[in-house]
N, C-alpha and C positions, 0 to 999 in steps of 0.2 A: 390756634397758634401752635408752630411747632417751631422747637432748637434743638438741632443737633449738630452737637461739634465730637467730631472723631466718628462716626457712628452712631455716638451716643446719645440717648434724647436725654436734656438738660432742662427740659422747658418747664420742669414746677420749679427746678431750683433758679431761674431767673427773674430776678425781683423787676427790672424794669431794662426794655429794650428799645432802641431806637437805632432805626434808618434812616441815612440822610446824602443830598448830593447838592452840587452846585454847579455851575459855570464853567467850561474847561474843564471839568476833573472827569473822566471820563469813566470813572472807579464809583459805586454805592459804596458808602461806608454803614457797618455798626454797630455797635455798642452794647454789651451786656453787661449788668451787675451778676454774678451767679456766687450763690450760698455755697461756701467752704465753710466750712469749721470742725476742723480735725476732732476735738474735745468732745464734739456731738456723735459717736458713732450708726446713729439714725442716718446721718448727711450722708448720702456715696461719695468718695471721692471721685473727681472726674479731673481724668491728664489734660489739663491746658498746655498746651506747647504752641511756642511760634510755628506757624506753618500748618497747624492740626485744620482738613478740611471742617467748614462750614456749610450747614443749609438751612435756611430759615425763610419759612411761610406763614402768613397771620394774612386774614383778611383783602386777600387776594395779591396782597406784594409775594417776591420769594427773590431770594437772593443767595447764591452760592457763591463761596469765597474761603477763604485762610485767615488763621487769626496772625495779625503782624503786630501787635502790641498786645502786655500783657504789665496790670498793677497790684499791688499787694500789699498788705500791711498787716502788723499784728495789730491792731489797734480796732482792723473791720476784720469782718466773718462774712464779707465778698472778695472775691476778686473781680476786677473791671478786665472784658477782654473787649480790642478792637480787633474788626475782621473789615479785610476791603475784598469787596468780588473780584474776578480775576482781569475786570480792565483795569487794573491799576499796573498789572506787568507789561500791558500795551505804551507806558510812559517810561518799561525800563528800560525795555530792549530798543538797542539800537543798531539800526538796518544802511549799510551804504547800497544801493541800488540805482537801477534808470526804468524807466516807464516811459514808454513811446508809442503816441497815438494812441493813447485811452480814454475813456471815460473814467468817472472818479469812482463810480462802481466796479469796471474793469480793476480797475488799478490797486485797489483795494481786497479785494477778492485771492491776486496777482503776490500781493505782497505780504496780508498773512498767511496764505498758505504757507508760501515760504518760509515760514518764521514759526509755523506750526500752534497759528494763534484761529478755532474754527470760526467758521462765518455763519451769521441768521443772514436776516432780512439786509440790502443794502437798498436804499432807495435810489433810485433811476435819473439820473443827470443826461443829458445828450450833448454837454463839454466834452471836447477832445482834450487833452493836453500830453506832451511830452516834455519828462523832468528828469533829471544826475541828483539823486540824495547821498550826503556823504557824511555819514555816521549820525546821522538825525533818530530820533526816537519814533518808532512803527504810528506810534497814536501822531503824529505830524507829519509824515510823510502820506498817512491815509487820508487826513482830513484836510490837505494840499489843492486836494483835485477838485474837494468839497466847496473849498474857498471860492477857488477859481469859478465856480459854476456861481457862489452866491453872488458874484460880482457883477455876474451878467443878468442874474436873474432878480436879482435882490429877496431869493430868496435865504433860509439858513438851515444851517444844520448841526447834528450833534450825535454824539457817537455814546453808545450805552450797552449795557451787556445786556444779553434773555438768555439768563442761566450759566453759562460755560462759554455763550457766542457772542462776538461781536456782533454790532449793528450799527449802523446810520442811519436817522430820521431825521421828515422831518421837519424841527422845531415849528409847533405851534398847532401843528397839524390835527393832534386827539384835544378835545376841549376835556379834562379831567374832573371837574365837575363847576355846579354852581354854587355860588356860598355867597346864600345871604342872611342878611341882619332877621334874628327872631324865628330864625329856619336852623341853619348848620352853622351861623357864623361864631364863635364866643369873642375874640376880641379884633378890633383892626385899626391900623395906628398910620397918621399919613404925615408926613413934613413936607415941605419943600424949604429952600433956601436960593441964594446969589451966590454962585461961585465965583472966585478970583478973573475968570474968562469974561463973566458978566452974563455966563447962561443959567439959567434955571435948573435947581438938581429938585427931582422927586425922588420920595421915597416911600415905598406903603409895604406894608405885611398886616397879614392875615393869621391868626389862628380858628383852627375849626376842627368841626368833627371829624375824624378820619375819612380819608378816601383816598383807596389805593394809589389810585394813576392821578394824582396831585405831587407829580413830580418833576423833577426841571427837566425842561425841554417841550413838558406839556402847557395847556393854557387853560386859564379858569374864568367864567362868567363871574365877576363880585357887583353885586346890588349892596349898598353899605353908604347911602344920601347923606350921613353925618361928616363924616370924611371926606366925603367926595369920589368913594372909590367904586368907581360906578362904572360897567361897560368890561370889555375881554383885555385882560391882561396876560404875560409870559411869565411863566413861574422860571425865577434865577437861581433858587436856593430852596429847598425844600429839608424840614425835618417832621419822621414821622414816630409817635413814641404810644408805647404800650405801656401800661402801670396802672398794677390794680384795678384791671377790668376793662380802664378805659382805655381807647384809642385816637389818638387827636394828632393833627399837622399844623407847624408853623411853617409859612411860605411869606418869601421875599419874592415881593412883585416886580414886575418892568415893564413899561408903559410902549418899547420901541420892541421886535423882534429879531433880535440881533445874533452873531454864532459867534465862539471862540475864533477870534483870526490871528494868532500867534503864528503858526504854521509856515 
């Protein structure tokens, strides 16, 4: 496992780290405890600042990003820093444009450049579409074209960073792993209920032993006969934490494979 923020490797002075994402939010978020205590002159100091780049690798995740939150107290001998990777500026910036006769790859490609935001991998659609975006946010005007193709295809999709680039996959496509009972799994918890509609709401999560690509947008085999949580589900919410050695994820399941359709 390594931390480095500014430069700086920080990673024995952080007591406990976790990555995590969800649904829509197109940004990794994560979270570090890191040992301050001025009184100790053993402690290096280390410049936390808004803005200060991050890189952070453990166990095959790695996430580059800025720290935009920052907590302190005299009271602890941590400060808590949050850092989001850099798709989270893909929800700042907002783009007036037009796109005529593209693919949602085209289009995509077409309009971070523009906007000086680089491109990985975008997955392959053979949608045409032409669209006027007028002062809409770059992460919805991308993921436009995306829609448009899930509607036809029923398939979905979802947009993630690798490193500094954007990307669109997609959803469901890498199975991240399997977790079952008396193997990887430590806890798994299932409801269902009646909603006011009169349809059935499920709910299940998983905690288990870490594994990198146990993250949203990917899918996980759960064998888990007590609960019932049995067969391939779509990870919606993933958190993955480091502390004291060990390494474990909690994931929020979904039973349909569905994509962000705000857009």
């Amino acid at each position: 496992m390594k931390l480095l923020i500014g430069g700086v490797d920080v990673t024995q002075l952080a007591e406990k780290i976790t990555t995590s994402g969800s649904s829509g939010e197109c940004a990794r978020t994560l979270t570090a405890s890191i040992l301050q205590t001025p009184e100790d002159k053993n402690i290096p100091v280390v410049n936390l600042a808004l803005g200060a780049p991050v890189v952070f690798s453990a166990d095959g995740q790695r996430l580059t990003g800025e720290i935009t939150g920052l907590s302190k107290s005299t009271n602890s001998n941590t400060v808590d820093v949050t850092v989001k990777d850099l798709g989270y500026r893909l929800k700042q910036t907002k783009i007036t444009t037009s796109v005529k006769k593209q693919t949602p790859q085209g289009a995509a490609a077409q309009m971070a450049g523009a906007n000086g935001a680089p491109v990985g991998s975008l997955v392959s659609c053979e949608t045409e579409f032409s669209r006027k975006f007028a002062d809409v946010t770059l992460y919805d005007a991308i993921m436009a074209g995306y829609i448009l193709d899930a509607e036809q295809t029923k398939k979905a999709y979802y947009m993630a960073m690798d490193g500094t680039s954007m990307t669109v996959r997609e959803r469901g496509e890498t199975i991240g792993a399997t977790i079952e009972a008396k193997v990887n799994l430590m806890v798994a918890s299932f409801s269902e209920s009646i909603n006011n509609e009169g349809k059935t709401e499920r709910k299940g999560t998983v905690q288990n032993l870490g594994s990198a690509l146990c993250t949203t947008g990917n899918a996980v085999h759960v064998i888990e006969p007590f609960t019932g949580l049995v067969g391939l589900f779509y990870i919606d919410s993933d958190t993955h934490t480091w502390a004291k050695g060990i390494y474990t994820n909690k994931l929020t399941l979904a039973w349909e494979n569905t994509m962000d359709a705000k857009a």
